[in-house]
C-alpha positions in Angstrom: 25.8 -13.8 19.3 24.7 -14.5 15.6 23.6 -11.6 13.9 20.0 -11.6 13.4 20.3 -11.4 9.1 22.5 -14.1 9.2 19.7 -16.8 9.4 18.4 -16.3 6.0 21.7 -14.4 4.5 25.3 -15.2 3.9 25.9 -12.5 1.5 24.9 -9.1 -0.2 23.9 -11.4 -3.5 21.6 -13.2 -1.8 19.0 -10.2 -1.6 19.4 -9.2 -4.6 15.5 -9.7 -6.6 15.5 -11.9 -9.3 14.8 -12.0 -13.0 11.7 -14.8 -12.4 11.0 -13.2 -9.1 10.6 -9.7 -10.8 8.2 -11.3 -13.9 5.8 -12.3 -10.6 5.8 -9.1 -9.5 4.6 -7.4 -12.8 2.2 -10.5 -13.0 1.2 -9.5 -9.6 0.5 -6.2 -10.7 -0.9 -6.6 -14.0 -3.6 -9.1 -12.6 -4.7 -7.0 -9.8 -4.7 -3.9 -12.4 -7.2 -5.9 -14.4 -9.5 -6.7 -11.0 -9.5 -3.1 -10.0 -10.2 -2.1 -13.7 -13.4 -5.0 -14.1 -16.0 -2.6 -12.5 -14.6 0.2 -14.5 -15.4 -1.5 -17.5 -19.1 -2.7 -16.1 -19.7 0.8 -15.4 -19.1 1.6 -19.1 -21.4 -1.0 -20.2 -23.8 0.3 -18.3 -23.7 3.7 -19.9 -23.8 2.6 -22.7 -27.2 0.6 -22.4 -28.4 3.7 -20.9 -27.9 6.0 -23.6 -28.7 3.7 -26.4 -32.1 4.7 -26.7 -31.0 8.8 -26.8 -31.6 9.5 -30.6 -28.9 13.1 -30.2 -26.5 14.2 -27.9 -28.8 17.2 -26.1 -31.1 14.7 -25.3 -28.6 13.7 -22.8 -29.3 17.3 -20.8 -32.5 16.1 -19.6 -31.2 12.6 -18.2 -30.2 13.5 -14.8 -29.7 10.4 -13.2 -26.9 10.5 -15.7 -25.2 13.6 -14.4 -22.4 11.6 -12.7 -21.3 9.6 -15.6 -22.1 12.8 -18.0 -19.7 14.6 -15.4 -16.8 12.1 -15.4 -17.1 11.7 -19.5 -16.3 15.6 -19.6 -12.8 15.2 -17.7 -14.0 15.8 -14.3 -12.9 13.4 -11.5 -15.0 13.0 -8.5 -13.1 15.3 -6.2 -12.9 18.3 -8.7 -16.7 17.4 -8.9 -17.4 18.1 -4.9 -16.2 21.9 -5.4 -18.3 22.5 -8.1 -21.6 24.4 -7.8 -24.6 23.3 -9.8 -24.6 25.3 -12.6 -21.1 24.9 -13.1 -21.7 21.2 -13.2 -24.4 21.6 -16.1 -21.9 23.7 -18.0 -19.7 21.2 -18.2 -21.9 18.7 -19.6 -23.4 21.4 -22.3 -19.5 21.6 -23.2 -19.0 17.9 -23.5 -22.1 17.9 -26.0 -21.3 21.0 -27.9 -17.9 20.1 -28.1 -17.2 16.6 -28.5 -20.4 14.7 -28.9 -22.3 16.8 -31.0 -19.1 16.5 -33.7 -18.7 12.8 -33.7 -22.6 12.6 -35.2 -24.3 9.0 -35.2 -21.3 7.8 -33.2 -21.6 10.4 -30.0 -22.6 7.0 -28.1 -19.2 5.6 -28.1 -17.6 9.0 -28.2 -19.2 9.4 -24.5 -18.4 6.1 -23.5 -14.6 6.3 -24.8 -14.3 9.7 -22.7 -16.2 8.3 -19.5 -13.3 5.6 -19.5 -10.5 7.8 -20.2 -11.3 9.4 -16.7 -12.0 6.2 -14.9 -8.7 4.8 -16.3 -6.7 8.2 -15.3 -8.5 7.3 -11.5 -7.3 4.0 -12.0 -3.5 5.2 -12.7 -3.7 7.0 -9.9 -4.7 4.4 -7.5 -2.3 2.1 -9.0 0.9 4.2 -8.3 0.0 3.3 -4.4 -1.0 -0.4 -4.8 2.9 -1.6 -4.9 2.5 -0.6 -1.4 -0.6 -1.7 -0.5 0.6 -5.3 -1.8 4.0 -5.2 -0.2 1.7 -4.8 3.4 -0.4 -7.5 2.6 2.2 -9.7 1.4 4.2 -8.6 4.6 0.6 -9.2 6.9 0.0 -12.7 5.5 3.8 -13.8 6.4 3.8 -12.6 10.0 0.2 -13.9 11.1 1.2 -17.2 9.3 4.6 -16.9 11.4 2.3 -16.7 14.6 0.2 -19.7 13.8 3.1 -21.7 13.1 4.4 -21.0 15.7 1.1 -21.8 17.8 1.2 -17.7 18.8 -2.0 -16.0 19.2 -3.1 -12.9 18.4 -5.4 -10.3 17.5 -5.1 -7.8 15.1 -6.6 -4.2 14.4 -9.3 -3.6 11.7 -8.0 -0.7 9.7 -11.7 1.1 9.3 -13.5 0.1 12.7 -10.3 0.8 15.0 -11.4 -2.5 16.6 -9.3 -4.9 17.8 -11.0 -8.7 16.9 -9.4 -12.1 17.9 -7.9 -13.7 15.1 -10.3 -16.1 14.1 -9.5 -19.8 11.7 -12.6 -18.8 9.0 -10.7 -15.4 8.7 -8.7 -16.2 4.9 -8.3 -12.7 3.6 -7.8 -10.2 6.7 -4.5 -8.7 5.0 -6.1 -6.3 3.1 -8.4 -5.0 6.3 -5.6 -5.0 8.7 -3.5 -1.8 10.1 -2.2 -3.4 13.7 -1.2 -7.0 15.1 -1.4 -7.7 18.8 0.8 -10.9 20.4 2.5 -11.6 23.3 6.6 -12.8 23.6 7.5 -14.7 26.7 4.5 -13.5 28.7 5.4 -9.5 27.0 2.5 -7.8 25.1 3.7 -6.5 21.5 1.9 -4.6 19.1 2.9 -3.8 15.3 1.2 -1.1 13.5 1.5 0.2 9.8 1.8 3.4 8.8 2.1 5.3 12.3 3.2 9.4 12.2 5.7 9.0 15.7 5.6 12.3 17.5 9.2 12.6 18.4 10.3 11.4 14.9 7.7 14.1 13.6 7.2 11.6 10.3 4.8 8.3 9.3 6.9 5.3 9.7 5.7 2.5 7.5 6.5 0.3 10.9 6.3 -0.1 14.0 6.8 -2.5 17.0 5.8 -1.5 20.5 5.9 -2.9 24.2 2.4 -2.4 24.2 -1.2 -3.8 24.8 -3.8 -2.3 22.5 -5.1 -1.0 25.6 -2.6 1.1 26.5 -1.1 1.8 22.7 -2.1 5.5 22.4 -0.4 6.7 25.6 2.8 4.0 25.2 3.3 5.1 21.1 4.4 8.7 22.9 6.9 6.8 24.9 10.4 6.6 23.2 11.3 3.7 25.6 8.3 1.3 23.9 9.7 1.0 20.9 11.2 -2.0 20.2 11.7 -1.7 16.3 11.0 0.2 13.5 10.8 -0.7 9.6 10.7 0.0 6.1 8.7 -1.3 3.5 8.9 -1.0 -0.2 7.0 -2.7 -2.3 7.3 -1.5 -6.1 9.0 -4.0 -7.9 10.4 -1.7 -10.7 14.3 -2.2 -11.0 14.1 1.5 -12.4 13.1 2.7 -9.5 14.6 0.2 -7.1 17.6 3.2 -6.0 15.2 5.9 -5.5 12.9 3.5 -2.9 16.5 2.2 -1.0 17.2 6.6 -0.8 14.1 6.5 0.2 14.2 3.9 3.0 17.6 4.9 4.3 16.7 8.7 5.0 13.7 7.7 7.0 15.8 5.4 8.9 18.6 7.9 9.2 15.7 10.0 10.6 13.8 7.4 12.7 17.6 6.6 14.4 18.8 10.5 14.7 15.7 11.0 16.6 15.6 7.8 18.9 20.2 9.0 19.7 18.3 12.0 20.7 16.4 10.3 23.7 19.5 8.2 24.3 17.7 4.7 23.0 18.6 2.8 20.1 15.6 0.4 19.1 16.4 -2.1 16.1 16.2 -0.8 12.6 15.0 -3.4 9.9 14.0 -2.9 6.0 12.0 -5.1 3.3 11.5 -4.4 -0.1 10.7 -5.9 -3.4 13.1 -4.6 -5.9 16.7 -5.0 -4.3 19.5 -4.1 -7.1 23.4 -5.1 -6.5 24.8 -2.0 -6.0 21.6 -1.6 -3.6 22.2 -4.9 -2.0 25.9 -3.9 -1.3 24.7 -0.9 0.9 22.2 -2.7 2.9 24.6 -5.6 3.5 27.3 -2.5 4.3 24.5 -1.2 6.8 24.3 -4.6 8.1 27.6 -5.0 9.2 28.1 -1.9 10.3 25.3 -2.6 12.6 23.1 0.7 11.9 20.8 -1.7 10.2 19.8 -4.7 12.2 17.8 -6.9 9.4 16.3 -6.9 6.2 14.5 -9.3 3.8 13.5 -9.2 0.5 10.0 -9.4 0.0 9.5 -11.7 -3.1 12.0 -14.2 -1.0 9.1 -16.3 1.2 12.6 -17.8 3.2 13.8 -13.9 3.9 11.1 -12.8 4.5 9.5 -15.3 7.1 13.1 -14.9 8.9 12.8 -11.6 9.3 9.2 -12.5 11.0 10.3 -14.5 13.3 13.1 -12.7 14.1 10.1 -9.3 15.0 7.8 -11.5 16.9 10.4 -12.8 19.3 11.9 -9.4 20.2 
């Protein structure tokens, strides 16, 4: 019996990410950095209009519908500002004035405003650092569901806040980013794929999972080793740099996830996708492959790979 990799590769080469297919990824990134950063800026704008009027910095002291954006233009972010007591909060806004405001004279206006986005940007970096993986789900969410409709599957999926399942409905264009679960049935057998699951006897969150399952019953059958039918990773940053450290990464968890499952005598498939697949990475996976301790991978920024792999997941 074919190997399951083997539809969509022929060789380790073959996964390795691309120059053109790495310059969409930053693109990729880059655009959805400037989305994320538009309200930032509007917020900005808008304190800037609201001091305009303020003829001195102390004047500022007795604006305090302002005390957020006063707050955040002294260095505070908004968790550090939930453990602070009042009047610690109004002493760091008579420090931002003393300090820096008061100094830069007629120009304390876009002093405050230049600080208030320093902040916001340093927020911003934060988030960013996590949305390689956010993207690499949706990317990954918008492939399988597409794989079910092609494939004239239907299925319901798992809204990530609610904890609701809904049926998938035709008007629904942009569920990806709202999605945690994904509910079909193969041959007559209910499945159910989660994200980011913590599995009891592995004792970690595995970016993946694939269950014998209805959503009913999911809670009680995700403590039952025998349910599983798969289990992935996903990487999504597209950084050759850091390309090495994600494949380390991947391969411990799934050292783990496998350790655990030779434990309870079971040996559910293993499977891996990522965005930023070096050679000398591509020549382990493929090694991984064939020694059958890795039963499929894709590379994300490859539609053919990855909607293989898909496929392959839906009809297990």
């Amino acid at each position: 019996m074919e190997r399951p990799y083997r539809q969509h590769l022929s060789e380790s080469a073959e996964l390795i990410t691309s120059y053109e297919e790495r310059r969409a990824g930053f693109l990729s990134l880059a655009l959805e950095r400037n989305r994320r950063a538009t309200p930032l800026v509007a917020e900005a704008r808008a304190l800037k209009s609201a001091v305009s009027r303020v003829s001195k910095p102390a004047d500022l002291l007795t604006m305090t519908q302002l005390q957020p954006a006063l707050l955040t233009a002294g260095g505070l972010s908004d968790k550090a500002v939930n453990h602070l007591l009042a009047e610690d909060k109004a002493k760091a806004i008579r420090e931002l004035i003393e300090m820096f405001l008061e100094p830069a004279g007629s120009a304390f206006t876009d002093e405050l405003v230049y600080r208030f986005l320093l902040t916001r940007g340093d927020t911003l970096g934060g988030s960013m650092r996590n949305i390689g993986g956010a993207l690499a789900q949706q990317k990954w969410t918008n492939a399988l569901l597409a794989s079910l409709s092609v494939l004239g599957i239907p299925y319901t999926w798992l809204h990530a806040r609610s904890k609701i399942w809904l049926e998938a409905d035709s008007e629904d264009t942009d569920i990806a980013p709202h999605l945690r679960g994904v509910h079909w049935l193969s041959n007559g057998e209910p499945r159910c794929l989660l994200y980011n699951h913590t599995v009891s006897f592995v004792r970690k969150n595995v970016d993946m999972i694939l269950l014998h399952t209805t959503p009913e019953g999911f809670g009680e059958d995700s403590k039952r080793a025998e349910c599983y039918l798969a289990l992935g990773e996903l990487k999504g940053g597209i950084d050759p740099a850091g390309a090495d450290e994600h494949w380390k990464t991947a391969r411990t968890a799934l050292s783990r996830i496998r350790q655990a499952f030779v434990r309870q005598q079971l040996a559910p498939q293993m499977f891996f996708a990522g965005a930023a697949i070096e050679r000398a990475m591509a020549e382990e996976i493929w090694e991984e492959l064939e020694a059958e301790t890795l039963s499929n991978v894709a590379n994300l920024t490859s539609s053919t790979q990855l909607t293989s792999l898909c496929f392959w997941l839906i009809g297990l």
